[in-house]
N, C-alpha and C positions, 0 to 999 in steps of 0.2 A: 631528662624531664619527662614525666608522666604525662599523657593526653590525659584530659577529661573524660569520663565513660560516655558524653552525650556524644564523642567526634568518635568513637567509636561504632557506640549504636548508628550515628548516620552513615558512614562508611559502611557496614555490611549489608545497611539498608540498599545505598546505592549498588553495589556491588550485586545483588540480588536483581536489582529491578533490568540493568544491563543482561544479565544473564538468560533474562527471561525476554529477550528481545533477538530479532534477527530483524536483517535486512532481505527486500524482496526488487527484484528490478521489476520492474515493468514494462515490455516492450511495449511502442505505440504502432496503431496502422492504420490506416483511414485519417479522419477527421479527427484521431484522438490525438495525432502527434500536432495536432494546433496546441496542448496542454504544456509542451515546454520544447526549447530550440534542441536539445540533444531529445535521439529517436526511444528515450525511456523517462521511466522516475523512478527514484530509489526511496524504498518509504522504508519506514523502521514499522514491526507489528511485532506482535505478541506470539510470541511458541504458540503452537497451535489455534493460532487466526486461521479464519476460512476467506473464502470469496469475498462475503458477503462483508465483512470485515475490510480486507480491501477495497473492495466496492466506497466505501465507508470513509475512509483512509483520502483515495482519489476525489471525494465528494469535498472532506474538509481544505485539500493541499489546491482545491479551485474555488471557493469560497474565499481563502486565505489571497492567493493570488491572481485571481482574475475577478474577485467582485462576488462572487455566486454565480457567474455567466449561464443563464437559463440554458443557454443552445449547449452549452460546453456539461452541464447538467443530467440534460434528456440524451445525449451522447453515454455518460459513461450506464444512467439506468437501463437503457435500451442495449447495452455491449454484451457479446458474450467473453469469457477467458479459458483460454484454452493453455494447454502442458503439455510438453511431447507432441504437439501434434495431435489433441482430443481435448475436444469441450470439452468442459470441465462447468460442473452446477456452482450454487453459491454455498451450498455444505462443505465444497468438497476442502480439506483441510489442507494448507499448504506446509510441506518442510523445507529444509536448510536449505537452502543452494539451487534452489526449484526454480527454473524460466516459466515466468508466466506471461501471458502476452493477450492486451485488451482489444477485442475487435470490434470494433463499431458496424452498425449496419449500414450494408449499400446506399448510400443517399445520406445520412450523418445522424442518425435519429429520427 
């Protein structure tokens, strides 16, 4: 039996949108590991998402699950992320397999 062309078309569709996706862990440290009981988050982002994207990503997954918590908020805007061991801006482009890790500042925000 033949598929219909539309389960086709939506198959490559899907199959594309996957493709174009990776997973990012996220180490937590300070104040930011109040964001979930295991000491990361694993967020799905887009082939060449940056930072700020991220940034972006951690802003909706505490919205979604803690209310929008203002303190929990001012925490991730206020953080820097770093890679290898070096700050890293919100340009900076993340790849495959890349540790990245959120540091909140001294005191929580």
């Amino acid at each position: 039996m033949e598929k219909p062309r539309w389960a086709s078309r939506i198959s490559k569709r899907t199959i594309l949108v996957i493709i174009n996706l990776m997973k990012v862990i996220i180490e937590l440290f300070g104040a930011s590991r109040d964001f979930s009981d295991q000491n990361s988050l694993e967020l799905d982002i887009e082939n060449g998402s940056s930072i700020k994207d991220v940034r972006n990503k951690i802003l909706d997954y505490l919205d979604i699950n803690f209310k929008g918590n203002e303190n929990f908020i001012k925490i991730v805007n206020s953080s820097a992320f770093c890679s290898n061991d070096n700050i890293i801006s919100d340009n900076y482009k993340i790849t495959n397999n890349e540790k990245i890790a959120i540091i909140p500042p001294i005191g929580g925000g």
